[in-house]
C-alpha angles and dihedrals in degrees: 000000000000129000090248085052094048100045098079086046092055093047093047092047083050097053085045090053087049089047086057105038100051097070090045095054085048092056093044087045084055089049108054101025100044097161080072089085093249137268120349129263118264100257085052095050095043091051093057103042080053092044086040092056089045086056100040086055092038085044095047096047095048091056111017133209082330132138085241087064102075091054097045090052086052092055089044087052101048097037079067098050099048093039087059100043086049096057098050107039100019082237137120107195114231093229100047085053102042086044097053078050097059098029096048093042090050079051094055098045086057084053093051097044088051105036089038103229105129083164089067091046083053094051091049096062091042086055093049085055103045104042087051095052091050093056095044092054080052104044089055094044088057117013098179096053092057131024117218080245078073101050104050086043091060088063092071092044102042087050087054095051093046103055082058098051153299088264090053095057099044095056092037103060086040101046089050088069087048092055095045085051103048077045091064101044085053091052087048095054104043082041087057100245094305102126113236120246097230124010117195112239101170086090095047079055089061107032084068108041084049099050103042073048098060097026107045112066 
């Protein structure tokens, strides 16, 4: 079989395995962080498998059969998860986040073993500095705009922005405030005008590091 013939296979092999796994990380997710409620309703579960599949294909054909590709998937799967889990408590667990750092981290340094490209893993954890620092300066300038959720959110992120590049970052970590912001402005519209008392931006965070990942080359 040649590798144009495999590559739809492979995609669609890719958007099975994030159909699967995102149940499984729900239930995991039940199971050690009980004071979560639970597991989700049906309709939920069955949104983000969907939205989790769409990622693992958009993901895959954005990076090919590539050591960059594992540690990607795990930031699509888990961009879901705590996107979901935002939304509906206003929260990011400690332990998913830290756990998207060092599993994503230990990700990369395969990538860069195997690529080789020790300078983007470098740049990763310069990203992951730098972007954290940024948000933290923010987050205590105004409290009330970011909770500390978001800023230890934006290491991993910005870890992940930075291994692909010093543009990625930059418009990463900016474009994650437009988004929140164009977020807001739709809540205040389908609310009426009343403004609500807590918007997640934790998705807006993601919505934009994936999609500067998966749109700028």
């Amino acid at each position: 079989m040649t590798a144009t013939a495999a590559q739809p296979l492979f995609m669609g092999a890719m958007g099975l395995a994030g159909l699967l796994l995102s149940p499984l990380a729900e239930l995991l997710i039940s199971r050690f962080l009980p004071r979560l409620g639970g597991l989700p309703s049906p309709a939920v579960r069955i949104t983000t498998a969907v939205v989790t599949g769409a990622l693992f294909v958009l993901l895959t054909l954005r990076f090919g059969f590539s050591p960059e590709l594992p540690a990607y998937l795990l930031l699509g799967m888990m961009a879901v998860q705590l996107s979901r889990i935002d939304v509906e408590h206003h929260l990011l667990p400690n332990p998913l986040v830290l756990l998207l750092l060092a599993a994503g981290f230990c990700l990369l340094t395969m990538s860069a073993v195997l690529a080789p490209d020790w300078s983007a893993l470098l740049r990763a954890a310069a990203g992951g500095v730098i972007l954290f620092l940024g948000y933290l300066i923010l987050g205590l300038i105004s409290p009330g705009g970011l909770g500390m959720g978001d800023v230890k959110l934006s290491a991993p992120l910005g870890m992940y922005l930075g291994y692909l590049g010093w543009t990625h970052l930059f418009y990463g970590g900016l474009l994650g405030f437009v988004v929140g912001g164009v977020m807001t402005v739709l809540m205040l519209r389908l609310n009426r005008g009343n403004k609500p008392s807590e918007v997640a931006h934790g998705p807006a965070m993601f919505a934009a590091a994936i999609g500067v990942a998966l749109l700028l080359a």
